[in-house]
C-alpha positions in Angstrom: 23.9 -91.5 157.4 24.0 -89.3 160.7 26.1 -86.3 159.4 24.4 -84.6 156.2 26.4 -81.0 154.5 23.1 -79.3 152.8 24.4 -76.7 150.5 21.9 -73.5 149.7 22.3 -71.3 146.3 20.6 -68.1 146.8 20.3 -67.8 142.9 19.9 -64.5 141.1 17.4 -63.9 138.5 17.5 -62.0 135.5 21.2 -62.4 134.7 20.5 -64.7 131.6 18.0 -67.7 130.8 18.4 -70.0 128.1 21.6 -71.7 127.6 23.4 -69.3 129.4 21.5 -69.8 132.4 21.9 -73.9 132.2 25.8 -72.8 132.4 25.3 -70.8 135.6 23.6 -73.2 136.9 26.0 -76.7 136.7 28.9 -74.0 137.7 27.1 -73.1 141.2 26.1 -77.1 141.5 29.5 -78.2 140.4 31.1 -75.3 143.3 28.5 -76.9 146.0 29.1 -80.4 145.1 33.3 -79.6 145.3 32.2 -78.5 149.2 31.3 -82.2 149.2 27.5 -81.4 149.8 25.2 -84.3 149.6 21.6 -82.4 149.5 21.6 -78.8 147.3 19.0 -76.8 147.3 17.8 -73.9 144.7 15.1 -71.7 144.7 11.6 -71.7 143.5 11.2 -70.3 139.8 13.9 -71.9 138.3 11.6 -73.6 135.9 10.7 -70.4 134.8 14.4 -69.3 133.1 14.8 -72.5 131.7 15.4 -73.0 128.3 13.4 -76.0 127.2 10.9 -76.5 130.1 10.6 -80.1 128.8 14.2 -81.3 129.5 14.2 -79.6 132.7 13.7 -82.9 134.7 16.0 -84.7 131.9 18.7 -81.8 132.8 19.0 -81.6 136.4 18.6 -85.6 137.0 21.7 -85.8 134.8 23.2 -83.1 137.1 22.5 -84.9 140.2 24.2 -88.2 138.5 27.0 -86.6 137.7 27.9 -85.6 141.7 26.1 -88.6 143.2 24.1 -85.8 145.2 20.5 -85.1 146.0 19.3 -82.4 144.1 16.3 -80.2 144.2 16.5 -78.1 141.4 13.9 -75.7 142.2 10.6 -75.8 140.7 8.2 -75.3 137.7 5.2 -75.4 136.4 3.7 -78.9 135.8 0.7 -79.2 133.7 -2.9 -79.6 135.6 -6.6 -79.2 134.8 -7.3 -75.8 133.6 -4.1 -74.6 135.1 -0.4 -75.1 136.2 0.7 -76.7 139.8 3.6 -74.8 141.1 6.3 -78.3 141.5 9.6 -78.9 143.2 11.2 -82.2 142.7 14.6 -84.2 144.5 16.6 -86.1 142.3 18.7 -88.9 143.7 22.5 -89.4 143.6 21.2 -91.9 140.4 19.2 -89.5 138.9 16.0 -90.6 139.3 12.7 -88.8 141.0 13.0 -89.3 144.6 10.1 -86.5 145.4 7.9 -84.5 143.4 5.5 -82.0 145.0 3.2 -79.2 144.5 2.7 -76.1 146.5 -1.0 -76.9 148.4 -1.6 -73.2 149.7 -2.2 -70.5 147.0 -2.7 -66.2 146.9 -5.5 -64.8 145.2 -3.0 -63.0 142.7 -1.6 -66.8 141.9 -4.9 -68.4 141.5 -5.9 -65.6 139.0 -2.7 -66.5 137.5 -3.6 -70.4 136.7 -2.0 -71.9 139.5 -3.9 -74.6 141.5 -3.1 -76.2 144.7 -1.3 -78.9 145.2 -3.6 -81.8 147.2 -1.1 -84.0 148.5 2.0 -83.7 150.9 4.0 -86.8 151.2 8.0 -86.9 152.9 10.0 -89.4 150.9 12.5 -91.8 153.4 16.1 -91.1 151.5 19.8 -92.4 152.8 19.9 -88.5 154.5 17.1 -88.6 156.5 13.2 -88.1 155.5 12.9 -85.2 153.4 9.2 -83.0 152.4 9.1 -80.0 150.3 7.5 -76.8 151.6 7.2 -74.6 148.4 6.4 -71.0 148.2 3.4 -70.1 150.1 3.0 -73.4 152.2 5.8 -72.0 153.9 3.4 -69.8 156.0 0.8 -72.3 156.6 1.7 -74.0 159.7 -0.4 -77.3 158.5 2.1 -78.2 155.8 4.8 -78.3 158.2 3.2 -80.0 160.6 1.6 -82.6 158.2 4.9 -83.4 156.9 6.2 -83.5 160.3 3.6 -85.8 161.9 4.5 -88.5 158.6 8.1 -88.6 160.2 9.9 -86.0 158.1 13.1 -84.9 159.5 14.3 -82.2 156.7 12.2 -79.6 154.9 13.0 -78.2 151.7 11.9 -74.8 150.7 12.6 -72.7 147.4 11.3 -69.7 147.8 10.6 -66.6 145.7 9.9 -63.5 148.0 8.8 -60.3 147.0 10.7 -57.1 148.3 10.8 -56.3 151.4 11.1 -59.4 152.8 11.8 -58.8 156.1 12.9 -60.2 159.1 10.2 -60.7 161.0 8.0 -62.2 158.2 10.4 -65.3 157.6 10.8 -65.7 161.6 6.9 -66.1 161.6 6.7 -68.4 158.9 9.7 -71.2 158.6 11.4 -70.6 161.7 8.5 -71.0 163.8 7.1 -74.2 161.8 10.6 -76.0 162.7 10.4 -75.2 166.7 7.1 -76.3 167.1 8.0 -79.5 164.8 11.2 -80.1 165.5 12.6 -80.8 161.9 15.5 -79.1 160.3 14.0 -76.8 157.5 16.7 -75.2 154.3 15.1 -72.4 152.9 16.9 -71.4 149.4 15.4 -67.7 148.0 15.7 -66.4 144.5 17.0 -62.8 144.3 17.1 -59.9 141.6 14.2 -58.7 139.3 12.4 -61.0 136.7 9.9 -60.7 134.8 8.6 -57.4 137.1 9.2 -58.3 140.2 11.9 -57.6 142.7 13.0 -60.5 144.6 14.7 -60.6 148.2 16.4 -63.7 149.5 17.0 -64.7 153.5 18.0 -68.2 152.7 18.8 -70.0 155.8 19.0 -73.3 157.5 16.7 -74.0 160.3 17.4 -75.7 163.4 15.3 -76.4 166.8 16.8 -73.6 169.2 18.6 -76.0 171.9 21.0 -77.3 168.8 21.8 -74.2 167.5 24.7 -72.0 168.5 23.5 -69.1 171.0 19.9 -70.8 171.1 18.7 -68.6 167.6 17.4 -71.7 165.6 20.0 -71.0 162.8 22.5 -73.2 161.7 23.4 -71.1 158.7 21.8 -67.8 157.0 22.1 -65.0 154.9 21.3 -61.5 156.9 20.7 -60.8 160.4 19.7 -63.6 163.3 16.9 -63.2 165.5 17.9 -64.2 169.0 15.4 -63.6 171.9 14.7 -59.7 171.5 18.1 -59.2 170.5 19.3 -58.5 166.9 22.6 -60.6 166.3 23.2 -58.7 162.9 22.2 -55.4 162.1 19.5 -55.3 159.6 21.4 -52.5 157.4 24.3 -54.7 157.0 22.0 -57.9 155.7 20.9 -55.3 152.5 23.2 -56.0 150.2 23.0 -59.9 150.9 19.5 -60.3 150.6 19.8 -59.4 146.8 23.1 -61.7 146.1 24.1 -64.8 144.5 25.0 -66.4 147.2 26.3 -69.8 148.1 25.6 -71.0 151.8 26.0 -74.5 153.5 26.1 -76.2 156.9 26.0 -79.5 158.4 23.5 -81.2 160.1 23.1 -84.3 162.2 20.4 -86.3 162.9 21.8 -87.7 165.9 21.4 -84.3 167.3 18.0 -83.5 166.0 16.6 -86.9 167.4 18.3 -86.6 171.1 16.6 -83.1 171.0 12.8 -85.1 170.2 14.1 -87.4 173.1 14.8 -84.8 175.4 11.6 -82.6 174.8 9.4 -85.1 173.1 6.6 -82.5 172.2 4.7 -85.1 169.8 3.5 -86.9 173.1 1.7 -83.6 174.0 -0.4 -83.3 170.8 -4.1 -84.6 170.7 -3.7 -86.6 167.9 -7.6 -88.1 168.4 -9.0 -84.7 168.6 -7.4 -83.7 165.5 -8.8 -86.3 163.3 -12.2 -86.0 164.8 -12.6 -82.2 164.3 -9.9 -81.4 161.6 -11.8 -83.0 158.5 -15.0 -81.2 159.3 -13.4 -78.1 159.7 -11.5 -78.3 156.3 -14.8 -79.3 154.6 -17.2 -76.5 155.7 -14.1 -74.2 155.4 -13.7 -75.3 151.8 -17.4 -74.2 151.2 -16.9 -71.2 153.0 -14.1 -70.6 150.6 -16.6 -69.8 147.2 -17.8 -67.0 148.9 -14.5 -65.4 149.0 -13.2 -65.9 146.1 -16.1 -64.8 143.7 -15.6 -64.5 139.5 -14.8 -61.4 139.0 -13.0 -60.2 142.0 -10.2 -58.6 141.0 -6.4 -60.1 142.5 -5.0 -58.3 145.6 -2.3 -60.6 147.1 
């Protein structure tokens, strides 16, 4: 399949959980899947409002049977050793698990919390293209892009949950980036509202190398103001009000165009692929030692 429509839903927290938020939710499914999406997308922490955190998977692979779409449901928290993994899944038009990730790159504040890092990250080859999850933090760690990448991933999935402000710049330096210097599409989906203390902002948005995108701005779709160059397509006071809505956003993306943009700057044949595997490992390992010393029992969370 060349021509794939990817659906977003910018979902908003803290209007109900329970059953009345398993409603809400195959409503805004049912209206993307009516726009003849084949991929939708929801944010990070969905798990988290759901009623029976057991049947979540059970729920939302019936969901995705029901349209014959892919689904990625947002994410939840899968059991681990002394501790939770933060874990997306996509659900195939059958229903079954297609992907299942974890997020690999945590904060201090969501170690101290029990999350652990995922140690894994794996694209899974799909009828749509080849698809990788980038959850939550990952998002701003240029390695989990480019890992993905570099295993042949075409589209990136990434539920997010942002903490107000989230601005501008901070998502242009974190997916936007990853996808020009990887050449993928990337959908970032962002929960909005207040839960559980926190206020959320979304910029949900679907990524695009520049050269394929209308005006050169590397979005094919998004929710508040576009970034082009040093201009400012969108006035960032009139994006406000979106970045805290329910909102439902979609575009359609081709592979065709994606691969004739590799083809006509293929970047991949610039990298130094035998440097990286000589002096990456070692770098990682005395890093990860490093790592104890910063982290120490006691310390108190800050981010």
């Amino acid at each position: 399949m060349d021509k794939i429509k990817i659906a977003v839903i910018q979902f908003a927290a803290g209007k109900e959980t329970g059953k009345p938020f398993e409603e809400r939710a195959v409503a805004l499914v049912a209206q993307a899947a009516a726009q003849k999406a084949d991929l939708v997308l929801l944010p990070a922490l969905t798990g988290w409002m759901f009623p029976w955190s057991l049947s979540f998977r059970v729920f939302f692979a019936d969901l995705a049977r029901q349209h014959g779409i892919f689904l990625a449901p947002g994410t939840v928290r899968a059991p681990g050793q002394e501790g939770y993994l933060h874990t997306a899944y996509l659900f195939g038009p059958d229903g079954s698990v297609f992907l299942e990730q974890a997020q690999t790159h945590t904060t201090l504040r969501e170690r101290r919390g029990g999350m652990l890092a995922g140690e894994t990250l794996q694209p899974v080859q799909t009828e749509i293209g080849s698809i990788g999850f980038v959850i939550g933090t990952d998002a701003w760690y240029p390695e989990a892009s480019r890992i993905l990448a570099l295993q042949g991933a075409e589209i990136l999935l990434s539920p997010q949950a942002v903490e107000a402000p989230y601005g501008k710049w901070h998502q242009i330096r974190g997916l936007w980036q990853e996808v020009q210097q990887n050449q993928v599409y990337d959908i970032e989906c962002g929960l909005v509202g207040a839960w559980e203390g926190a206020r959320y902002q979304g910029r949900s948005a679907i990524f695009a190398p520049c050269e394929i995108t209308e005006g050169l701005t590397g979005f094919l779709a998004h929710v508040g103001p576009v970034v082009a160059g040093e201009t400012e397509v969108a006035p960032e006071q009139t994006a406000g009000a979106y970045l805290e809505q329910e909102i439902l956003l979609s575009a359609q993306v081709s592979l065709a165009d994606l691969r004739l943009a590799q083809e006509r700057f293929p970047i991949y044949r610039h990298f130094n692929c035998a440097l990286y595997e000589r002096a990456i490992p070692k770098i990682y390992e005395s890093q990860a030692e490093a790592n104890q010393k910063w982290d120490p029992p006691g310390r108190q969370p800050t981010g």
